[in-house]
RODO-2510 file (C-alpha; in nm, 4 decimals, decimal comma):
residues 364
     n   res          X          Y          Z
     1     x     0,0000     0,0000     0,0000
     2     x     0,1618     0,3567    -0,1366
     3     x     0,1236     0,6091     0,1008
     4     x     0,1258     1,0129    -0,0463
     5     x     0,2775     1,3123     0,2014
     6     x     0,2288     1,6263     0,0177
     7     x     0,5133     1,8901     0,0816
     8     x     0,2715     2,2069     0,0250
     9     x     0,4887     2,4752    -0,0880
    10     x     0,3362     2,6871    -0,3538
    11     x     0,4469     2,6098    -0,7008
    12     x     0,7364     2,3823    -0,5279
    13     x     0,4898     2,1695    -0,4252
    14     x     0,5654     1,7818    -0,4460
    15     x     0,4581     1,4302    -0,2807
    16     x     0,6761     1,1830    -0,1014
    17     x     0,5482     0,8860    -0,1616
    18     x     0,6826     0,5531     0,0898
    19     x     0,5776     0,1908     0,0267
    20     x     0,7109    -0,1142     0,0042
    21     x     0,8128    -0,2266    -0,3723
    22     x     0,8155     0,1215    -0,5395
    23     x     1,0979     0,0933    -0,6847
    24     x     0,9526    -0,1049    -0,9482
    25     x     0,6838     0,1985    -0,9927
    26     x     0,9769     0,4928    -0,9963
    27     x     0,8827     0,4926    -1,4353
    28     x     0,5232     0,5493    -1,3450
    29     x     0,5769     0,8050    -1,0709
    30     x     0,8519     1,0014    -1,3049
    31     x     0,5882     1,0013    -1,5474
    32     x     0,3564     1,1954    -1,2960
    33     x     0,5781     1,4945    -1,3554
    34     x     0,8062     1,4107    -1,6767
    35     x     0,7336     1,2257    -1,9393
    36     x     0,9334     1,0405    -2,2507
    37     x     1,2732     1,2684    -2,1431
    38     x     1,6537     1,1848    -2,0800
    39     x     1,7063     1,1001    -1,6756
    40     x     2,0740     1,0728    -1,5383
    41     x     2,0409     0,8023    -1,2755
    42     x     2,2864     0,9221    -0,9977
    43     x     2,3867     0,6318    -0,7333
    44     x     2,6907     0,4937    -0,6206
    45     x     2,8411     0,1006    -0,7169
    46     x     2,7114    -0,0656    -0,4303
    47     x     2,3845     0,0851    -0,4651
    48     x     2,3369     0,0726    -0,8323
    49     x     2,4404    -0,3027    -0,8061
    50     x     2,1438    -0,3682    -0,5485
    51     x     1,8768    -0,1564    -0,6936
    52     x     2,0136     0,0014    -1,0378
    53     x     1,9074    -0,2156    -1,3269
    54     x     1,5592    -0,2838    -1,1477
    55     x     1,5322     0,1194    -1,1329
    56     x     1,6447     0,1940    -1,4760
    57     x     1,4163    -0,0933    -1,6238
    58     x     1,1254     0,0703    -1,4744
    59     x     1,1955     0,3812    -1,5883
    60     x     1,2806     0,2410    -1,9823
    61     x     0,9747     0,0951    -1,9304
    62     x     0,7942     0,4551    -1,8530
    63     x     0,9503     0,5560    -2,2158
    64     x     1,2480     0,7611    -2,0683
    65     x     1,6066     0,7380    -2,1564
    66     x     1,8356     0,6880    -1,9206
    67     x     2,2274     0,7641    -1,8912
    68     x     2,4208     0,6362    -1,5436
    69     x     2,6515     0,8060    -1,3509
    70     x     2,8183     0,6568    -1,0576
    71     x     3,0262     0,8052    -0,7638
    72     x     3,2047     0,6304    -0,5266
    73     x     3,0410     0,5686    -0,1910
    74     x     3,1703     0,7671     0,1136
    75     x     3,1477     1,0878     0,2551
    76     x     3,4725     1,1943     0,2069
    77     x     3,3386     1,2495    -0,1784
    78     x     3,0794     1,4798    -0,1112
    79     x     3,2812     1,7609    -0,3242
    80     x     3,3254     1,9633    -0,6431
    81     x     3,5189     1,7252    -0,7976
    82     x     3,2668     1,4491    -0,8046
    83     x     3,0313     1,6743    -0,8809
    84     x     3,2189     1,8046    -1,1555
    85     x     3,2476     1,4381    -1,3196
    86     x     2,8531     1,4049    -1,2857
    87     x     2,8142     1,7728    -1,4664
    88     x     3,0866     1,6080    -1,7378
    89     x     2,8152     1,2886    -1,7808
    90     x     2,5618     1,5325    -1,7851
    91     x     2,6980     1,7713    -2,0781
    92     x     2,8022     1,4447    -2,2653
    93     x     2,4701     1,2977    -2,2948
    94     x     2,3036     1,6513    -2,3565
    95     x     2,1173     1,6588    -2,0775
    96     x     1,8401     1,9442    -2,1509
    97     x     1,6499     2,1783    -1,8701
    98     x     1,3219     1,9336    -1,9574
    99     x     1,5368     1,6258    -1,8598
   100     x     1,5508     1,4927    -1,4662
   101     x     1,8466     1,4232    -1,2991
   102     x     1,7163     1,1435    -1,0366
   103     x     1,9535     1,0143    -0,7068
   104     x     1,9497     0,6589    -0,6126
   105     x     2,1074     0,6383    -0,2766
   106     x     2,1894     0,7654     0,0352
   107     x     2,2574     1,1196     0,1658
   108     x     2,5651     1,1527    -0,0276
   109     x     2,4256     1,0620    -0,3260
   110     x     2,1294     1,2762    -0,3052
   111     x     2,2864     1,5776    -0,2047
   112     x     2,5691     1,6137    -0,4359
   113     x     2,2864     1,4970    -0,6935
   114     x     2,0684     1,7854    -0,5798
   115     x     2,3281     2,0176    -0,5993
   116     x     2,4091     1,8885    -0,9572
   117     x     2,0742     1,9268    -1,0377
   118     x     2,0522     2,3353    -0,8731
   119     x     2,3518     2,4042    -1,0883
   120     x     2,3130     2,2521    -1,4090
   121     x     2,1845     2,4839    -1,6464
   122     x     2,0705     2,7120    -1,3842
   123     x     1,8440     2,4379    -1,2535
   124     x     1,6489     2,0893    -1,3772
   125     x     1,4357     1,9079    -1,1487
   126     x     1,5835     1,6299    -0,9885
   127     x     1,3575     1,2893    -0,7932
   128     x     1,4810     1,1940    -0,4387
   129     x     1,4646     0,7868    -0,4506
   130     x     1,6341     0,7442    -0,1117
   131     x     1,7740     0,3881     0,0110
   132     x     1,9440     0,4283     0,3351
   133     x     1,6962     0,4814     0,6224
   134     x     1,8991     0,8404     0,7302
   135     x     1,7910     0,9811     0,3902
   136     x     1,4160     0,8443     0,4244
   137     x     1,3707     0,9913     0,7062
   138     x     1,5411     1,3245     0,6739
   139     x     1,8204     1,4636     0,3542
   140     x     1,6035     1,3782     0,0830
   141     x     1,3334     1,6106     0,2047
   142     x     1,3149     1,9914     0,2447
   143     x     1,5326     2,0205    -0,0706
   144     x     1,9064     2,1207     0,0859
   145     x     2,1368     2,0219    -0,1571
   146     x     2,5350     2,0401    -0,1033
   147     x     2,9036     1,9726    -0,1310
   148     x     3,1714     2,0062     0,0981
   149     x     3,5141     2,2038     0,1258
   150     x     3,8133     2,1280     0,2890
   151     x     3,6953     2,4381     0,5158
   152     x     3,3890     2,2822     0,6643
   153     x     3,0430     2,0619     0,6031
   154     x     2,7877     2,1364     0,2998
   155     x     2,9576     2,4806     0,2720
   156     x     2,8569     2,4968    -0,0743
   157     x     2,5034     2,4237    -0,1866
   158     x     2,1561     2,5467    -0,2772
   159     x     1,7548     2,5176    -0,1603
   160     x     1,6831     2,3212    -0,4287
   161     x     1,3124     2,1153    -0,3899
   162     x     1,2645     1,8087    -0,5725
   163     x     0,9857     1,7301    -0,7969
   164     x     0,9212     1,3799    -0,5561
   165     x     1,0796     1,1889    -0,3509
   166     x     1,0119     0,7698    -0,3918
   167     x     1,0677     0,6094    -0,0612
   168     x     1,0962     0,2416    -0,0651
   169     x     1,1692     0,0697     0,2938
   170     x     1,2475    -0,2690     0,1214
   171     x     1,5517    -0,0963    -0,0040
   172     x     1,6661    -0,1449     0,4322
   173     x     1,6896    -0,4930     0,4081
   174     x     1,9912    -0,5190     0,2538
   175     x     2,1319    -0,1526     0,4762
   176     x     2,4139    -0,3092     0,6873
   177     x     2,3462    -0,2662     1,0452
   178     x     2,5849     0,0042     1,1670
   179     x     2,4247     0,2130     0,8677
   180     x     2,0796     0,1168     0,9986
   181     x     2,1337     0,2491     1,3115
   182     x     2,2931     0,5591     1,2157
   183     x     1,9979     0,6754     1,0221
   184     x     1,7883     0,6044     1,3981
   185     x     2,0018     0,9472     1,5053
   186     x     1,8267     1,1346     1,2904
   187     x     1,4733     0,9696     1,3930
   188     x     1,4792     1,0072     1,7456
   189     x     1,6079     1,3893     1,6759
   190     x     1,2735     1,4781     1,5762
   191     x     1,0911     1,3402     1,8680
   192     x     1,3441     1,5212     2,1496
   193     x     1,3250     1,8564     1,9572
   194     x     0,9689     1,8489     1,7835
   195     x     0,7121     1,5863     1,9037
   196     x     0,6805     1,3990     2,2492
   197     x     0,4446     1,1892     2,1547
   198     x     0,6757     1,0199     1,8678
   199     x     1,0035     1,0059     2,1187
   200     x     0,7499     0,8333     2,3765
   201     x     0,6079     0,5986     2,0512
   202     x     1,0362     0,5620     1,9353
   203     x     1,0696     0,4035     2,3167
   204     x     0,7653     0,1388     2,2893
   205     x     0,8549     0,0517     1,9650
   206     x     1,2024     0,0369     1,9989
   207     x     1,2438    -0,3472     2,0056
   208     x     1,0312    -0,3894     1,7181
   209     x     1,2816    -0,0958     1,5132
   210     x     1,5909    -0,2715     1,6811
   211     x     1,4594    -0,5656     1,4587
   212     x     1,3630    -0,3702     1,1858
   213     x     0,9350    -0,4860     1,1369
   214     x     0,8029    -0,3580     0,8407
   215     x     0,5007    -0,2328     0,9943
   216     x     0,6895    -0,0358     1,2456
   217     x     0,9689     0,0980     0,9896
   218     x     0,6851     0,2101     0,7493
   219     x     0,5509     0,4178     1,0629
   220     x     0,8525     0,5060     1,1744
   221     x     0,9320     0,6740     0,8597
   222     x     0,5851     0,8030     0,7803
   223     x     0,5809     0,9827     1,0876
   224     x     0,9309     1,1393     1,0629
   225     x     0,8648     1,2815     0,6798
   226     x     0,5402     1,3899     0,8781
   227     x     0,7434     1,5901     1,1367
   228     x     1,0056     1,6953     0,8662
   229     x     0,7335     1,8623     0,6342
   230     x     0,5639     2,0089     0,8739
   231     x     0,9011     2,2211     0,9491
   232     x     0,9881     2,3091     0,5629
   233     x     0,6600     2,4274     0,5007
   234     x     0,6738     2,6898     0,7466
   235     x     1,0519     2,7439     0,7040
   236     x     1,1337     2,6838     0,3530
   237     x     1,5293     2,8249     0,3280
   238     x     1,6282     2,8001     0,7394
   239     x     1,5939     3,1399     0,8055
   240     x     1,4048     3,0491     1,1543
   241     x     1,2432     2,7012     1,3001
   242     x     1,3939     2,5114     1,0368
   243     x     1,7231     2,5261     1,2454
   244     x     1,5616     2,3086     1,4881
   245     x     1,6417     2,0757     1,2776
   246     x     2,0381     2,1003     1,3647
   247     x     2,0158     1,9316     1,7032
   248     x     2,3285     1,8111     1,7715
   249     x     2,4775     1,8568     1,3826
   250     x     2,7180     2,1569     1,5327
   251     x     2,8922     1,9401     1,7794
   252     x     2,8633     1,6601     1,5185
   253     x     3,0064     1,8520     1,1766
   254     x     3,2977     1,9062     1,4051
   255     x     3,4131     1,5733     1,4549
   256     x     3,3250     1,4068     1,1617
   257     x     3,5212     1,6443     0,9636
   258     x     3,7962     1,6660     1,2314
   259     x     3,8228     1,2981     1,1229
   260     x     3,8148     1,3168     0,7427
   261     x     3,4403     1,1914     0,7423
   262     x     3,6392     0,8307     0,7571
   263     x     3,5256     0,7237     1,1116
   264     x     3,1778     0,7838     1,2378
   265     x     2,8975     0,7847     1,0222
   266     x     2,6695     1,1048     1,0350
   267     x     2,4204     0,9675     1,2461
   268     x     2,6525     0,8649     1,5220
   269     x     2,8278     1,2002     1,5343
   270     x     2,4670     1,3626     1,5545
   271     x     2,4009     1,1334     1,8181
   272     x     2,7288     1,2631     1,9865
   273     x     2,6214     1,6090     1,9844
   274     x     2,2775     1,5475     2,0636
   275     x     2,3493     1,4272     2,4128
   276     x     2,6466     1,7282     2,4095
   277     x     2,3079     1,9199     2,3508
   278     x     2,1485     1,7979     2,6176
   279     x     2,4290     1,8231     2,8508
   280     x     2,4453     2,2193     2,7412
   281     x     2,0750     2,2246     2,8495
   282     x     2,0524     2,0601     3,1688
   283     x     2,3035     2,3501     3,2493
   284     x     2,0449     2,5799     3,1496
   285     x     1,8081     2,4376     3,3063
   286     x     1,5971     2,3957     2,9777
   287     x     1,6457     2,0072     3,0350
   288     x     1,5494     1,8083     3,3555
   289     x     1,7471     1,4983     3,4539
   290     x     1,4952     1,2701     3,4231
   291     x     1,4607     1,3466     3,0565
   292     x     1,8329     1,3423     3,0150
   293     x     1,8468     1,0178     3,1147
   294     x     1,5273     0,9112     2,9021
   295     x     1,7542     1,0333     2,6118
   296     x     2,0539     0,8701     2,7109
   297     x     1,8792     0,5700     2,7170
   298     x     1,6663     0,5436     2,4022
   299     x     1,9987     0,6095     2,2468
   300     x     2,1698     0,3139     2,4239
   301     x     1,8465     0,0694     2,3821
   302     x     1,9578     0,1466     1,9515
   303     x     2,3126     0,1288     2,0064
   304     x     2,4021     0,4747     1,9269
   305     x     2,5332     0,6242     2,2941
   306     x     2,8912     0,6296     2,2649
   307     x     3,1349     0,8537     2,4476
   308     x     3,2626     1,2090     2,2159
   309     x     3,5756     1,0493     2,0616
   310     x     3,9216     1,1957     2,2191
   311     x     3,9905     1,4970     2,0313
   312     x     4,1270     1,8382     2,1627
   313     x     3,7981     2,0623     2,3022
   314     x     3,9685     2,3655     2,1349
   315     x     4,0080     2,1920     1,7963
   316     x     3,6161     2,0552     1,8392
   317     x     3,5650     2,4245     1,9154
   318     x     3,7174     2,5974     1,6430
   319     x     3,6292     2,3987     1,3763
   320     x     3,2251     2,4626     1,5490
   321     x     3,3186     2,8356     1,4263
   322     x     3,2947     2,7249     1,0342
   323     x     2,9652     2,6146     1,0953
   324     x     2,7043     2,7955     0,9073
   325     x     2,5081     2,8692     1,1296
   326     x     2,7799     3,0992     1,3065
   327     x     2,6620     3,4612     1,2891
   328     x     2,9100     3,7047     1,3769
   329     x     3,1296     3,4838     1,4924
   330     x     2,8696     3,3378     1,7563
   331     x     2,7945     3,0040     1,7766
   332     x     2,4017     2,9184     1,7388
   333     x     2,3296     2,5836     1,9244
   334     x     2,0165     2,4135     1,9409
   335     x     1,9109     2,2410     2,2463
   336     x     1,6339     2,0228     2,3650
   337     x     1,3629     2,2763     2,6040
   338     x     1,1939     1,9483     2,7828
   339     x     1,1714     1,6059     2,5269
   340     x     0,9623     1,7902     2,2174
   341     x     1,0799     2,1273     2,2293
   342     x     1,3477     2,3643     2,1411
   343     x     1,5511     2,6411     2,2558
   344     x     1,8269     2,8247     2,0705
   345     x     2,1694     2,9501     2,2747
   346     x     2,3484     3,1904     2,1111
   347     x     2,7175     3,2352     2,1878
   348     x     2,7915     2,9699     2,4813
   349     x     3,1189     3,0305     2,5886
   350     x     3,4552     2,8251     2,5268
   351     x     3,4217     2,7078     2,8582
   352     x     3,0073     2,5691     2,8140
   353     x     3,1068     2,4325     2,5359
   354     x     3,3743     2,2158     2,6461
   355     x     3,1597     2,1278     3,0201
   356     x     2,9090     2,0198     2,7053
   357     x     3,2066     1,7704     2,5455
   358     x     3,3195     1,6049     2,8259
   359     x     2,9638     1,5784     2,9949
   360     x     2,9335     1,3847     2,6629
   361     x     3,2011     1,1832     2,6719
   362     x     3,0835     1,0224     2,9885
   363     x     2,7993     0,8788     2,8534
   364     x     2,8676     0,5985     2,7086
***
C-alpha cells in the first residue's frame, strides 16, 4: 500500500510517496511529472548493483532514456570534484532543462545529486529515490542540496526542492546494520526537539525498530517525513524554526570532519552532539534529569550512545566556528527545552562548550 505526504509549498509543491516495492513503480511516478525525457540516474556502485538495473528498467519501461553516472560511496566524496564528473556525464549525454536528474542512494548521493541538479543549467528538477533509512527519514526532504570544502560541512550548496521523492523501505533490508542504526540518530532527533508523543512511541517501539518490522519501519518513517514537512513548510530556506532541525549537527560537523568523514557515520556524530546538547541544556536548566536520562537511554536501547571520541575541546571548538550557522562569529546551538521542544543559545562560551564535550564523553 503507497502512502502520499504532500510537501505544500506553492508552485514547489511535491509528494513523497513511501511503500514497500516502489521501486519497481519509480517509471510510473517520473511520469507523474516528466514524461518520454533523458534522466541521469545518480547512485553509487554498491547501490546501483542492489537496486540500479531494477530502477532503470522501470523507468525504460515509462519511455524515458536513461544515462548512469556513478560516484564512489563515502562521505569523504561529497565535493566539487565528483560533482564536476557528474556535470561532465551530464553535458556528454546533452542533458536538456526538460530532462531529470534522479539520485538513487543515500545522503551523499542525493545531495551532491541535488546540488548537480541546482547548478546545471541554472536548474532541472531532480527525484529523491532514497535507500538508506537516514535519507528516508530526513536529507532527501526539504530540498538542501550540497558539497563540501576542505573548510567545513555542505559549505557549498543550494535550496533546491525536488519534484518527488520515492521512498521504498524494502531498499533497508539489505542496509548493513551500523548504517541502519545511524539513520535512527536522525529519527529520534525529531521526537526530542519536535514531538513527544513520537520520542514516547520511538521508546515502545524500539524493540520492534531494533529488529527492523516492516510495519513499524513504514511508521517510523511516515511519521518522521510527517514531522520533517511540517518544518519546511513553514521554514522553507532556514531562516528560523527550520534550524531546529540542527540538534546536535554543530557538535557533530565538528568531529566528523575533524576525522576526514572516515570514522563515524553522520548519524553517530549527531548522536554525539545530541546528548552534548542535552548536557548544554541541563546547564540551562531547559532540560530536567529525568529526561536526560530518558535520552541517554533510548539512544543506548539502539546502540548509538557512545562517548565524544578523544579529540582536543579547542580543535572541536574551532572547527564549530565554520559552521554555518555561526553569525558574527557566535555560535548558534540548538538544544532540547523538555523532550519535544526547542531552545536556541546563542554564543555559549569556550568554557560551556567544552563542560558540554566532556559531559558527553561520559555517557557511554
Amino acid at each position: 500500500m503507497k502512502k502520499e505526504i504532500r510537501v505544500e509549498l506553492g508552485d514547489r509543491t511535491y509528494p513523497i510517496y513511501i511503500g514497500s516495492g516502489l521501486l519497481e513503480q519509480t517509471g510510473s511516478l517520473v511520469n507523474t511529472c516528466r514524461s518520454r525525457c533523458q534522466v541521469l540516474l545518480v547512485s553509487n556502485p554498491t547501490v546501483y548493483e542492489l537496486y540500479g538495473e531494477k530502477t532503470k528498467k522501470s523507468l525504460r519501461e515509462s519511455g524515458f532514456k536513461v544515462v548512469v553516472s556513478l560516484m564512489p560511496d563515502g562521505e569523504q566524496y561529497k565535493n566539487m570534484d565528483e560533482a564536476m564528473k557528474v556535470i561532465d556525464v551530464a553535458v556528454a549525454a546533452r542533458l536538456e532543462r526538460g530532462d531529470v536528474i534522479a539520485a538513487l542512494g543515500g545522503g551523499v548521493v542525493g545531495d551532491l545529486a541535488g546540488f548537480v541538479a541546482s547548478v546545471y543549467h541554472r536548474g532541472v528538477d531532480y527525484v529523491q529515490i532514497p535507500t538508506t533509512l537516514l535519507s528516508q527519514v530526513d536529507s532527501s526532504i526539504g530540498g538542501k542540496v550540497a558539497v563540501n570544502h576542505p573548510g567545513g560541512k555542505n559549505l557549498i550548496g543550494a535550496f533546491h526542492q525536488p519534484r518527488l521523492v520515492i521512498i521504498d523501505p524494502r531498499t533497508l533490508d539489505t542496509l548493513e546494520e551500523r548504517e541502519y542504526r545511524a539513520g535512527l540518530g536522525e529519527v529520534v532527533k525529531y521526537g526530542i526537539i519536535y514531538d513527544r508523543q513520537f520520542f514516547q512511541w520511538l521508546e515502545q517501539q524500539v524493540s520492534a525498530i531494533n529488529a527492523r518490522e516492516v510495519e513499524a519501519v513504514t511508521e517510523m518513517i511516515n511519521r518522521s517525513c510527517l514531522i520533517k514537512k511540517a518544518i519546511v513548510e513553514q521554514d522553507e530556506k532556514e531562516q528560523g524554526l527550520r534550524a531546529i532541525l540542527n540538534l546536535g549537527h554543530t557538535f557533530g560537523h565538528a568531529v566528523e570532519q575533524l576525522t576526514d568523514y572516515k570514522v563515524y557515520r553522520h548519524g553517530e556524530a549527531v548522536a554525539m552532539g545530541i546528548v552534548a546538547a542535552c548536557h548544554m541544556a541541563r546547564e540551562y536548566g531547559l532540560l530536567s534529569g529525568e529526561e536526560t536520562d530518558r535520552i541517554k537511554k533510548l539512544f543506548k536501547k539502539i546502540q548509538l550512545l557512545r562517548g565524544f571520541p578523544s579529540l582536543h575541546e579547542e580543535y572541536i571548538f574551532q572547527t564549530m566556528l565554520k559552521d554555518k550557522k555561526v553569525q558574527a562569529q557566535e555560535l548558534q546551538i540548538i538544544v532540547p527545552a523538555g523532550i519535544g521542544g526547542h531552545e536556541f543559545i546563542t554564543a555559549p562560551s569556550r568554557e560551556q562548550i567544552f563542560r558540554a564535550i566532556n559531559s558527553a564523553r561520559m555517557s557511554e
